[in-house]
N, C-alpha and C positions, 0 to 999 in steps of 0.2 A: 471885157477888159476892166471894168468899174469894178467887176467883182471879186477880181483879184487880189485886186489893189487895197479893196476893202479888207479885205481879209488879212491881207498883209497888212496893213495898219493895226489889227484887233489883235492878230500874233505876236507883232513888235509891241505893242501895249503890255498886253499879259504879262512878257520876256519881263518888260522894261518891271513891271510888279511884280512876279514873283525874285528878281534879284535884290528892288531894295526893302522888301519882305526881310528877306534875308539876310542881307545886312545890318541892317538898323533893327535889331532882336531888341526887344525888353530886356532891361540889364536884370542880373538876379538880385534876389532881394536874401543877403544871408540872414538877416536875423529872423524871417519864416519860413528859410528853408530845413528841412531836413538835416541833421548831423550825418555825417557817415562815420565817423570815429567820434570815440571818449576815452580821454586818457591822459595822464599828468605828464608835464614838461619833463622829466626824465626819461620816462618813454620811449616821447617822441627823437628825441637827442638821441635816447641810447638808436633809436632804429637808422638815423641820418649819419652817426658814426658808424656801424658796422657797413653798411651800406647803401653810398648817397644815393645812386640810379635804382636799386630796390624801393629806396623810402618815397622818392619822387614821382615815380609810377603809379605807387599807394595813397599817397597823401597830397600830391602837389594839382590846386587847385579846388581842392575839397572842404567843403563846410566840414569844420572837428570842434571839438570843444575840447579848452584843455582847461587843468587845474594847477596853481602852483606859487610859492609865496614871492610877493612883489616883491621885486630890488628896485625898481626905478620907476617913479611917476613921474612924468609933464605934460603939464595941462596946457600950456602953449601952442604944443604940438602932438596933446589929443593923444598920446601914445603910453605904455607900460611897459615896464620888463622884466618878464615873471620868470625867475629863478636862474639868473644872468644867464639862461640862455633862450627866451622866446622876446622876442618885439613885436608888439601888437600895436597898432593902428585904430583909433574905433572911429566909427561912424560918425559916433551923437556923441554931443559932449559929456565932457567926463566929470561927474562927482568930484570935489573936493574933498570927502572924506574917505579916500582912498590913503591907505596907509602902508610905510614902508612892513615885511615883515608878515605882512597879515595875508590870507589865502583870498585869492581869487580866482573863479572859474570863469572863464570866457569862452564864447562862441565866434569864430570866424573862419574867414577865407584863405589856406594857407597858401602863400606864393613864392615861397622858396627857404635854401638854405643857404647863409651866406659862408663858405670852409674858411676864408679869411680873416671873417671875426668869430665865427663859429657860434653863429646866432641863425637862430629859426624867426622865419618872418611871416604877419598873417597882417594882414587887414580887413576892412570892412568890419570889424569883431563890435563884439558885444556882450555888456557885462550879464553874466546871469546869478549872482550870487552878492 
């Protein structure tokens, strides 16, 4: 009978570890991970107009790196927005001599498309240029 019990305790232990193993994953780190796309903010827009559920299949959740001249900087809220239609989020704080007009490429995590302001959204990003 002890041995049973034993057992079932070492089984319900395991369960009890391999689920929050699983749960609580290491979050990803985008600035070393891997790109899976490169390509400029018109691109990307053009592939999310022709078709949203194609583009998001492809791209939504995926380290990309895009390229494209700044419209909008605030550093308040850590964010840019590069070629009035991507908004990016970064990590780490943002350089001050980020200028309107001027190209930048950045690396990040993209997490959607918004059709009602018709903006592409990433975070996690980061400058590489």
């Amino acid at each position: 009978m002890r041995k049973k019990i034993g057992i079932g305790i070492l089984v319900m232990t395991l369960l009890f570890m391999a689920v929050y193993f699983y749960v609580y994953k290491d979050h990803r780190n985008i600035s070393t991970e891997e790109e899976s796309y490169t390509m400029d903010v018109k691109t990307l827009f053009s592939a999310y107009q022709n078709n949203e559920t194609a583009a998001d299949s492809k791209y939504l959740n995926k380290t990309i790196v895009v390229n494209g001249a700044v419209s909008m900087v605030s550093i308040e809220t850590q964010s840019v927005v590069l070629d009035e239609k991507l908004f990016a989020v970064f990590s780490t704080k943002l350089v001050s001599g980020i200028r309107i007009k001027s190209n930048l490429k950045i690396k990040g995590r993209l997490i959607g498309y918004d059709s009602l302001l018709e903006q592409i959204k990433m975070d996690q990003c980061v400058i590489l240029n």
